[in-house]
C-alpha positions as CSV (number, residue, x, y, z in Angstrom):
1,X,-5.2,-24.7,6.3
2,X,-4.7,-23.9,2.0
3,X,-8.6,-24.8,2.2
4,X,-9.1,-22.3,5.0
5,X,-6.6,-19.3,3.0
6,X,-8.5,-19.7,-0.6
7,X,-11.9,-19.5,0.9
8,X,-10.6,-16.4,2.9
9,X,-9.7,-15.1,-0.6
10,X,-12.5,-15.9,-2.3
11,X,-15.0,-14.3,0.1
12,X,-12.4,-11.1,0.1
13,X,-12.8,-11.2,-3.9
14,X,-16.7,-11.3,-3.2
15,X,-16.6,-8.8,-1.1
16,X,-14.4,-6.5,-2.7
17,X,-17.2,-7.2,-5.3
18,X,-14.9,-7.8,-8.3
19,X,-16.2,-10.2,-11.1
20,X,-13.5,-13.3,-12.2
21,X,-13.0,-13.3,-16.0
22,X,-10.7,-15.5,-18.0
23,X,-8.7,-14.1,-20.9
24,X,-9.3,-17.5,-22.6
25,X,-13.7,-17.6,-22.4
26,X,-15.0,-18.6,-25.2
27,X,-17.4,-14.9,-26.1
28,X,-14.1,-13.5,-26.0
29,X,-10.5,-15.6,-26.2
30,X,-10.5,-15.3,-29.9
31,X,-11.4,-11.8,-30.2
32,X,-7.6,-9.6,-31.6
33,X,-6.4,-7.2,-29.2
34,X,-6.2,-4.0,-29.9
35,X,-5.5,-4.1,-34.2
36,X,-2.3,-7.1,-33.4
37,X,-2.7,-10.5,-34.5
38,X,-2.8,-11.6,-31.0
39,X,-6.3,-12.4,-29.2
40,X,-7.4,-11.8,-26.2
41,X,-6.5,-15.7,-24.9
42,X,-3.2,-15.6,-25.7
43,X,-2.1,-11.9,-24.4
44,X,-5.3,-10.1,-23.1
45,X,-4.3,-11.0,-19.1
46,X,-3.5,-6.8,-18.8
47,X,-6.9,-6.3,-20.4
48,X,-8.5,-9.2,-18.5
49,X,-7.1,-7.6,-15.1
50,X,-8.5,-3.9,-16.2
51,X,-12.0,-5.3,-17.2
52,X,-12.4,-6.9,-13.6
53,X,-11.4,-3.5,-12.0
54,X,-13.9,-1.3,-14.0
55,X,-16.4,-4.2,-13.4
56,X,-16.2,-4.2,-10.4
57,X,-16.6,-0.6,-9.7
58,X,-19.5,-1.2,-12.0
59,X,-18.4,1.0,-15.0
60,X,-20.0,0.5,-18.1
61,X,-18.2,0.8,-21.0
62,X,-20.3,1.8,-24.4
63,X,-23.3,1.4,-22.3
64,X,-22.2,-2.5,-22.0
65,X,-20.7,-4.3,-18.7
66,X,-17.1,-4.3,-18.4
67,X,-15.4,-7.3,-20.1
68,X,-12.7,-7.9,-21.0
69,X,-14.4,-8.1,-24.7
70,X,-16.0,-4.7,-24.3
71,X,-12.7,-3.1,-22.7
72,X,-10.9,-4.0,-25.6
73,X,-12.8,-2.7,-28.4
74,X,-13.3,0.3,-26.7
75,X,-9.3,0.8,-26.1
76,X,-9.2,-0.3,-30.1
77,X,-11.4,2.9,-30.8
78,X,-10.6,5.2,-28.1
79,X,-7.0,5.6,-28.1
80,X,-6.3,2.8,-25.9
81,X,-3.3,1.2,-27.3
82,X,-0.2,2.2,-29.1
83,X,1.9,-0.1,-31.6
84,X,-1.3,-2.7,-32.3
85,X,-1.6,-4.0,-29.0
86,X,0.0,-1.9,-25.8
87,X,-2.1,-0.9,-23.3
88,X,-2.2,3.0,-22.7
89,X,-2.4,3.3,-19.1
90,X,-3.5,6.8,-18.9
91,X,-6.9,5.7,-21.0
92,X,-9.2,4.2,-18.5
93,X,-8.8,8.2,-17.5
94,X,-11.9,8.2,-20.1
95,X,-13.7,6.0,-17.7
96,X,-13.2,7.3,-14.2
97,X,-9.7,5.7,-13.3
98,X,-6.5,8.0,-13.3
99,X,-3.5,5.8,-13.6
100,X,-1.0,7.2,-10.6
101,X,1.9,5.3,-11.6
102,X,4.7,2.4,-11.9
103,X,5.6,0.9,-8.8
104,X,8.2,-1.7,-8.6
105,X,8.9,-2.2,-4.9
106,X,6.5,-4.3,-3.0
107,X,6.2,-2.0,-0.2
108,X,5.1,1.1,-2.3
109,X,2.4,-1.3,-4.1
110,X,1.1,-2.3,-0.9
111,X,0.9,1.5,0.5
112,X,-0.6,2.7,-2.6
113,X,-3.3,-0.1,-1.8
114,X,-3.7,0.8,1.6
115,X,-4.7,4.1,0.5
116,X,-7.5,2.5,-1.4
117,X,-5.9,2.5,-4.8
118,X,-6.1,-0.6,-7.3
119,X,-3.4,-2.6,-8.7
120,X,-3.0,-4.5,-11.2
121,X,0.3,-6.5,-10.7
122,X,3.0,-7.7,-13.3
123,X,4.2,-11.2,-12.2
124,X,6.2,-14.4,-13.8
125,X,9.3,-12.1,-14.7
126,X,7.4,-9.7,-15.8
127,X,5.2,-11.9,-18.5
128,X,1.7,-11.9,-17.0
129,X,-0.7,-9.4,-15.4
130,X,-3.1,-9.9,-12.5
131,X,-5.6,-7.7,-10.4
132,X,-4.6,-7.4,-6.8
133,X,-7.7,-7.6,-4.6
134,X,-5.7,-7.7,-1.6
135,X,-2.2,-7.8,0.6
136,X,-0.7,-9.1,3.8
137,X,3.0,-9.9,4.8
138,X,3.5,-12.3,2.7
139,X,1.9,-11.3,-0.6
140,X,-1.3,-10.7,-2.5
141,X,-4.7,-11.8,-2.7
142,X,-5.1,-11.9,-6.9
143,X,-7.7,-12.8,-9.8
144,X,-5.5,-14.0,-12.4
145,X,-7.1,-14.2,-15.8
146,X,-4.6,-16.6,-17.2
147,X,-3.6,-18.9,-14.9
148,X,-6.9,-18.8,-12.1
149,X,-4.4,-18.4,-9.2
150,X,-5.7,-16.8,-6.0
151,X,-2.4,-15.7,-4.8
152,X,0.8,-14.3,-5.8
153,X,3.8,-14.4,-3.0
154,X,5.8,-11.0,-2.7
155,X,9.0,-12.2,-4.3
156,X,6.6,-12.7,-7.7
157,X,5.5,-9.5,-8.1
158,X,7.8,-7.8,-10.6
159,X,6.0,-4.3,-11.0
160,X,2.8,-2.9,-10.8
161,X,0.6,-0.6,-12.3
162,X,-1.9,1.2,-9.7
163,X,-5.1,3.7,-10.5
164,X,-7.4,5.8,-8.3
165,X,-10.9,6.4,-8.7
């Protein structure tokens, strides 16, 4: 049956048309986010999460594919993080993605998704980013950049951040 569930959310994933990308790949884990000391592999899963959204919506960034390498020099130069390394939401506004809020109850996440907004979720406590790709009653469908899970149970979803194209 688990074999069954992850091949159901990997064909979702390929239809929804979004591109997997790990925070820790070698073109990009050791790039610095934003102008921190951190790199992408050790705290780029938000940047990771936003990369696969763009991507898959095709956007190009500097006339490049979305990555999470490309992403993040772009947010560098472009007003995309405050204080070294935090993500402005609002800036992928630059990019054709308007950023419609914080949502903390599971419920409001999954309405704003069946509405046909994206997510990117904010799980483990509130330590880790991943994109939602989809929902049913008992959680979300994810691409997690960190970790490579494919799912994410509702009681692990701490917060999300959701944007409309």
């Amino acid at each position: 049956m688990l074999k069954v569930i992850i091949l159901l959310v990997l064909a979702v994933s390929a239809l929804a048309g979004f591109p997997y990308y790990s925070q820790c790949d070698s073109r990009w884990k050791n790039d610095r986010l934003g102008t921190s000391s951190d790199t992408l592999c050790s705290a780029g899963c938000l940047v990771s999460s936003v990369a696969m959204m763009l991507a898959g919506y095709n956007v190009k960034v500097n006339g490049a594919d979305a990555t999470p390498q490309t992403l993040n020099t772009w947010l560098t130069a472009n007003g995309g993080y405050a204080q070294g390394n935090l993500f402005v939401w609002g800036s992928v506004g630059k990019l054709g993605f308007s950023y419609t809020g914080r949502f903390t109850s599971v419920s409001d996440i999954k309405s704003k998704m069946n509405q046909g907004q994206i997510c990117i979720l904010n799980v483990n406590n509130g330590g880790h980013w991943v994109l939602a790709t989809g929902s049913d009653a008992n959680g979300f469908s994810v691409q997690d950049p960190g970790f490579g899970k494919q799912r994410q149970s509702n009681a692990e979803v701490y917060a999300s951040g959701c944007f409309s194209r």
